[in-house]
C-alpha positions as CSV (number, residue, x, y, z in Angstrom):
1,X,90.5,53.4,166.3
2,X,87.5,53.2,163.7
3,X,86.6,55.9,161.7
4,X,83.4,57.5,162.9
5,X,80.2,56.5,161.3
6,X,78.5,59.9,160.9
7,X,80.0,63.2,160.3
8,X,80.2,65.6,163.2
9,X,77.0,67.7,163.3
10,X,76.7,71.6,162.3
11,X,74.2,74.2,163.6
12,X,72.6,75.4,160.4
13,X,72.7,79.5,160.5
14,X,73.0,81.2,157.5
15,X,71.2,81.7,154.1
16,X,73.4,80.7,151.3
17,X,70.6,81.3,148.8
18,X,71.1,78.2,146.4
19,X,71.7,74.6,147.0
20,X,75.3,73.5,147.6
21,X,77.2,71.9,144.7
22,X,78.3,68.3,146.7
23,X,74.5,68.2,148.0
24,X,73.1,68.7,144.3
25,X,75.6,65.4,143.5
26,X,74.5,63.4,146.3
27,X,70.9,64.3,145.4
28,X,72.0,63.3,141.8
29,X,73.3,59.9,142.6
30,X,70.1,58.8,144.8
31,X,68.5,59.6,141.8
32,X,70.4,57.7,139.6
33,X,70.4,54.7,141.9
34,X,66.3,54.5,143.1
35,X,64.8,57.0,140.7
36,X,63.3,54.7,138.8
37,X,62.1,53.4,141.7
38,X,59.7,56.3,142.8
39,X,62.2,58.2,144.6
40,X,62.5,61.9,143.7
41,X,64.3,65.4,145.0
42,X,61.7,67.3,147.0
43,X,64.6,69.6,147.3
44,X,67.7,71.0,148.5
45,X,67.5,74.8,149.5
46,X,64.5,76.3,151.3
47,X,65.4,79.3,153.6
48,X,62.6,78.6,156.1
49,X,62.8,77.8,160.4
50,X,62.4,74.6,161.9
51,X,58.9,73.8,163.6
52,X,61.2,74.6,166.7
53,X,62.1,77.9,164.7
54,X,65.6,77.3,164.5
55,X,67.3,77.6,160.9
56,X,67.2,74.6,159.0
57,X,70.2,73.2,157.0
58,X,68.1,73.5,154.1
59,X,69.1,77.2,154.4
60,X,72.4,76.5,154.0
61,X,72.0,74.5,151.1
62,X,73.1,71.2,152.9
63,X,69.7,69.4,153.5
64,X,68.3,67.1,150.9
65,X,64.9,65.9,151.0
66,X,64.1,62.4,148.9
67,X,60.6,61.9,148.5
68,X,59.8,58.3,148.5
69,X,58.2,55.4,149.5
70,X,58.9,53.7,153.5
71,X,60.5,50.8,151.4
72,X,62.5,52.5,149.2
73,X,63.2,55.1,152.2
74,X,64.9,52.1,154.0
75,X,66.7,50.8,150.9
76,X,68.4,54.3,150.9
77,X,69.4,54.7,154.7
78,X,70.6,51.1,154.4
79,X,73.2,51.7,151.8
80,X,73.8,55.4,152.8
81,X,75.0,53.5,156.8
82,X,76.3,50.3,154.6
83,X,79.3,52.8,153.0
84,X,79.7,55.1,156.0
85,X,77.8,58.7,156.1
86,X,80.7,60.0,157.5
87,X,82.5,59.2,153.9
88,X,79.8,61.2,152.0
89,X,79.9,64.0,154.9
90,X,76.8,63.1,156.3
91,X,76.0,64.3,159.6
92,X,72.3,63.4,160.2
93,X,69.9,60.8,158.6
94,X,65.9,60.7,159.3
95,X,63.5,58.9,157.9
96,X,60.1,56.7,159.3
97,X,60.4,58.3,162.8
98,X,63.9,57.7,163.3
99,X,67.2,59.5,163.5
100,X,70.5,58.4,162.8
101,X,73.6,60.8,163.1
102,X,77.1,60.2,165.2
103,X,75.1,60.8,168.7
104,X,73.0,57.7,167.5
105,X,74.7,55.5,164.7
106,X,72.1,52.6,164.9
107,X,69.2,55.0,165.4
108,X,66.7,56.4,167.8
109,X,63.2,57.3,167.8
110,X,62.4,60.9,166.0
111,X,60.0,62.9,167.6
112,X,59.6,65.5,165.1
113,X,58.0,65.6,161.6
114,X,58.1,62.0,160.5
115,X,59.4,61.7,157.5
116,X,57.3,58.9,156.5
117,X,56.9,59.7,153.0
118,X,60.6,61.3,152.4
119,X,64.6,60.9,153.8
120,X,65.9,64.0,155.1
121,X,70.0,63.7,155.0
122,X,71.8,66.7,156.3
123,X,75.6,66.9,155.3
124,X,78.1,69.4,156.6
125,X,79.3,72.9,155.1
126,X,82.5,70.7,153.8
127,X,80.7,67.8,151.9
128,X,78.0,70.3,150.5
129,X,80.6,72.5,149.2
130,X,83.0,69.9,147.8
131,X,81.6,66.5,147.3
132,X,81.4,65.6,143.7
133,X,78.8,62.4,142.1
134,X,82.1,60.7,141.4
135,X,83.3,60.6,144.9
136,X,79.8,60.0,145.7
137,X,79.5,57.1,142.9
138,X,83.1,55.6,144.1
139,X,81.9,55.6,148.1
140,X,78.5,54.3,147.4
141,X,80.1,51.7,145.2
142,X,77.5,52.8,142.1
143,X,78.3,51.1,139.3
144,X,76.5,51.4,135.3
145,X,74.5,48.7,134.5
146,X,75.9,47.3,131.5
């Protein structure tokens, strides 16, 4: 059987006051890769509801927001789906009104906030905690310019 594409998805819930560790590296690798580009962190942790009022996973630390343009938006959901979310720990992609995650691999239509001028990728407690940029530069297959 094929591995799954997307990581399974958590229920965010608790406040860990900072920004996870493996989300601050996969933050620091998009940078790296589109930065110069236009792309830029619009942050990790922000201990705030949902417009449904849930708790967000950016309360947990596990929710990055890329600011950026739609073009470069789709350049970084194409190579985050190229090498497998579910390697990075990746449970939930949404960008230009649409949603990827394991209940829609190929995408569906988003509903919500947009996301028009930023991705929103939401990893699970695991990948936060312990993914590091080089797993994140191996899996992505990031390589130095020379």
């Amino acid at each position: 059987m094929a591995a799954p594409r997307f990581a399974t998805w958590e229920a965010a819930g608790r406040d860990a006051g900072r920004a996870m560790p493996g989300a601050r590296a996969l933050m620091a690798l998009i940078l790296l890769i589109w930065g110069g580009r236009g792309a830029q962190s619009w942050g990790i942790y922000n201990f705030r509801p949902t417009a449904l009022g849930n708790p967000s996973a950016h309360g947990e630390g596990r929710a990055l927001d890329v600011g950026c343009s739609i073009r470069i938006g789709r350049l970084i959901v194409r190579r985050l789906l190229r090498y497998g979310p579910a390697k990075l720990g990746i449970c939930a992609i949404i960008h230009n009104r649409v949603i990827y995650s394991a209940k829609s691999p190929n995408g569906r239509r988003y509903d919500g906030v947009p996301h028009l001028d930023h991705v929103h990728i939401e990893m699970t407690r695991r990948a936060a905690r312990d993914l590091t940029l080089a797993k994140a530069k191996r899996v992505l297959g990031y390589r130095r310019a020379a």
